[in-house]
Each structure stands twice: as C-alpha cells, then as structure tokens.
N, C-alpha and C positions, 0 to 999 in steps of 0.2 A: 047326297051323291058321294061315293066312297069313289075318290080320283088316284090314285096310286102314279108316279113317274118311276118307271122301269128302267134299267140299263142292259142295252148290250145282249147280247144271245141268251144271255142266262136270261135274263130278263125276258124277251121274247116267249121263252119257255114256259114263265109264270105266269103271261097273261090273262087274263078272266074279263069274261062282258065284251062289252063296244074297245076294241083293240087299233089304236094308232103308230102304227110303223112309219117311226120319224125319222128320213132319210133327207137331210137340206141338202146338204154337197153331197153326191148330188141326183139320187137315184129317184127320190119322190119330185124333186125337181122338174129333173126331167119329164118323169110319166106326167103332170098335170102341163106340161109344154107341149107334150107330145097330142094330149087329148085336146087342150085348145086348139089346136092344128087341122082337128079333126083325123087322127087317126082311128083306123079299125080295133078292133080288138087288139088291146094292150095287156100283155100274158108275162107275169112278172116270172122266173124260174130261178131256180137255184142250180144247179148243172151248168156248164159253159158249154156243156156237146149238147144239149137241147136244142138248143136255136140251129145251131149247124145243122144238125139232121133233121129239122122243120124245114128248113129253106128247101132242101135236097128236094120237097116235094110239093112245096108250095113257093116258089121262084119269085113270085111278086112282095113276099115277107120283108120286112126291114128289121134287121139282128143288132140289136145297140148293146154294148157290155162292154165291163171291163174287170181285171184285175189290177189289184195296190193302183188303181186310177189309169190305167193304162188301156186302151183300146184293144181285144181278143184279137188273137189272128182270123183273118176268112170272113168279121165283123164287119157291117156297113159303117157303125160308128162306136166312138166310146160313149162314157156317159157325160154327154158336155150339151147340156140347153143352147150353146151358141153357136156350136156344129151341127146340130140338128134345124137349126132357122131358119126359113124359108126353103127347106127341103121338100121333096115331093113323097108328102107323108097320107094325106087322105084318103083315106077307104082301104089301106095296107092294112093288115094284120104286124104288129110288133110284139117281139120278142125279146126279153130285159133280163138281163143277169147283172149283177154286181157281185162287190164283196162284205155288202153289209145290209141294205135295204132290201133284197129282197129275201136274200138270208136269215132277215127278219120272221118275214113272211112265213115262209117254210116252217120256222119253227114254231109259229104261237099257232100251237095244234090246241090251246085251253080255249079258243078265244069265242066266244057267240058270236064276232062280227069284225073285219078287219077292213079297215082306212088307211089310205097313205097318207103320211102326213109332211111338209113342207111349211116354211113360213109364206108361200107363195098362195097357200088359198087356209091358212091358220083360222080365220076369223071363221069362215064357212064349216070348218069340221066342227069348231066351237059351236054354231050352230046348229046343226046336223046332229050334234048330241044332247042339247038341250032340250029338243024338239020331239028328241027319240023318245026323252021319259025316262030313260033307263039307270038304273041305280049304281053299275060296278064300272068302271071307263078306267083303262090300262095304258099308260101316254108311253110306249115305248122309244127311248133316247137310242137309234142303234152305232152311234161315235164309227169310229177309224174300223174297217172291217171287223166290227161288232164285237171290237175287243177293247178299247180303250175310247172314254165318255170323250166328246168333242164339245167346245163351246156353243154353235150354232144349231146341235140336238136337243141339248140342253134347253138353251133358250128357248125354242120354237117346244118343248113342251112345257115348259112353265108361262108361256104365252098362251098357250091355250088352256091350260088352267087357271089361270089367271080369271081367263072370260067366262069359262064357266062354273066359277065361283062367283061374277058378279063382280069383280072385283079387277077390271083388265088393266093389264098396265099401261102405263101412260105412252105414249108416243115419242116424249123423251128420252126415256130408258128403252126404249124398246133400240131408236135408232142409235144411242149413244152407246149400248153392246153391240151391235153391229159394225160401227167404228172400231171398237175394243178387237173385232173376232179381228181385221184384217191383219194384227200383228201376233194372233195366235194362230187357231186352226186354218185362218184365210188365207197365211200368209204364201202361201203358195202357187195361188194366183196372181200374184206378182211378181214372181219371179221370172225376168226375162228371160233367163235359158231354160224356164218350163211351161212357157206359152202352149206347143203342142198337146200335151197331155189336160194342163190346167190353165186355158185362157181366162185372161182377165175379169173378161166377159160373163162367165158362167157366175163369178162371184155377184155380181150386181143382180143377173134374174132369180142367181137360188135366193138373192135376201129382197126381195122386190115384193115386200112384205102386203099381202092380203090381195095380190095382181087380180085371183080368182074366185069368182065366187060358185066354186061348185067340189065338192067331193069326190075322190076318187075310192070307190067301193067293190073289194073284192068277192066274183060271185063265181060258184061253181060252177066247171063245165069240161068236157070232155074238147080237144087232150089236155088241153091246158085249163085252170081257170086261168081268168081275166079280172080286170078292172072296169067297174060299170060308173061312166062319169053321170053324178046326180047335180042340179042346180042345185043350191042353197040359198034364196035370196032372201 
C-alpha cells in the first residue's frame, strides 16, 4: 500500500486514491459529533454565502461555520463540538464551512474517494481502508486554515498510518502528544479570555481518540454533496 501524508491545500490538491481530509480542531470533529447525534444530511461547503442562501429556503437547516475560528454572522453556530451538544440536531439537514477542513474537500479534485478524518473515529478510517483493498491512500494534514501544518493534523495522520502498516502506535505516545499538543496548537483552549470562540471543552472531544467507530464518507449529490456516515466495526 503506497500511504503518502500530505500538507495543507497544496497538499489537498495532490491527492490520489482513498483521500483523508484531516480536520481535528475542529471541523472533522465536529461533523463525526454531529452524525452521532443523528443529524440529517451533513454538506460540507467551501462558500460562507452557501449555507446563508440554503437556510433562505430550507428554515429547518442548522448552518455551523466559522472563520480564523470565529462563529459566521447569521450562523446557528461556530465549529465547537461543545456548542453543538445536546442541541436539537436530528433529522436537520447541516451545512459546514470552515477555514481549512472543508477547504480541503473542495480541493482534492484527484481523489477516487474522500474521508474526514479526526482522531475521534482514526482507528475506523484505518479500518475502512484496509478492508477497501486499495493500493494509493492520501492522509491529508489540513493545519491552521490550510496554510501552516498543526500538531494535532499531524498526529491524527501518522496515527492512522501507523495502523495501517500494522504497525500502530502505542497508546502511550499516542496520549503523551496529546499532552504535548495543549501547549502548542491546543493552547488556545485554555485561555480564559477565549473560552467563547475556543471552549475548553472542544479540546477534550476533538482528541477523545477512537470515540467512534464509523466513517464519514463523502458522496455525490445535488445541490450539495454530503457525508454518508458508514459503521466500521
């Protein structure tokens, strides 16, 4: 199996094969929170006027986005797993925008097959690709608005190559960078005058490593594609 770790939009753009768009903070996060939840069809977009002009005509819609981390004006919410929690999300249609994960998306126009990917259901895409048979598999890292690599992108796809070399890493290392990330790229969810934008909270479910066991799988459809959640068990 030829596994390649991509960076960032460029990166996105090179993809080839089974393609994982790896969003931990916090946009793949979210959408696999959002699907256990039971939401409707979850339509990742790259546009911030997309969701706005969906709702215009479909009122029951729930519009989650953000920009530099910040909640969209006219948005139900930002992209925060902890704000979205126990919200009345089942049988909605949701609509996602970010500045890096879904941006992703948008761009791996190479790819035969596109994944979100999180440390929140890592072990399942690992399996889900094994399982595939398939020979090229593209682990796209998409970092800080898919411009600069982040720790916890990073990790979460050398975690899953890891697994699918046979080879996984230990549960030591795995939790003792996750330690590491809160005084690098986490560090922001601790800061108590940016609780709003980055609750504490969101840090603990994006790394709430293997929560799920099922895949989130991007499938064509008019107007939007969506994400089709599969078990992996």
């Amino acid at each position: 199996m030829d596994i390649q770790i991509l960076h960032l939009i460029e990166g996105a753009k090179k993809a080839k094969g089974i393609t994982v768009i790896i969003d931990v903070f916090r946009a793949f996060s979210v959408e696999a929170y959002l699907a256990a939840a039971g939401a409707g069809r979850i339509m990742p977009v790259a546009g911030a006027e997309i969701p706005l002009e969906y709702k215009k005509t479909h009122p029951d819609a729930v519009i989650v986005g953000e920009r530099n981390g910040v909640k969209l004006p006219g948005f139900d919410f930002g992209n925060s797993p902890t704000q979205i929690e126990g919200c009345d999300i089942a049988g909605r249609d949701v609509l996602h925008t970010t500045s890096a994960g879904t941006q992703g998306i948008a761009n791996a126009t190479g790819a035969k097959e596109i994944l979100t990917g999180s440390l929140v259901n890592a072990s399942a895409i690992a399996r889900y690709i094994l399982r595939s048979g398939v020979e090229q598999v593209s682990l796209v890292a998409m970092g800080l608005a898919g411009e600069r690599d982040t720790d916890e992108d990073l990790l979460c796809a050398e975690y899953i190559k890891s697994i699918l070399l046979k080879e996984p890493m230990s549960r030591e290392e795995l939790h003792a960078r996750i330690e590491a990330i809160k005084t690098t790229d986490g560090a922001k969810f601790f800061d108590p005058d940016n609780q709003e934008v980055f609750p504490e909270g969101d840090f603990y479910r994006s790394t709430d490593v293997d929560r799920f066991s099922f895949v989130l799988r991007l499938k064509k459809a008019e107007p939007y594609d969506y994400v089709e959640k599969i078990d992996v068990l």
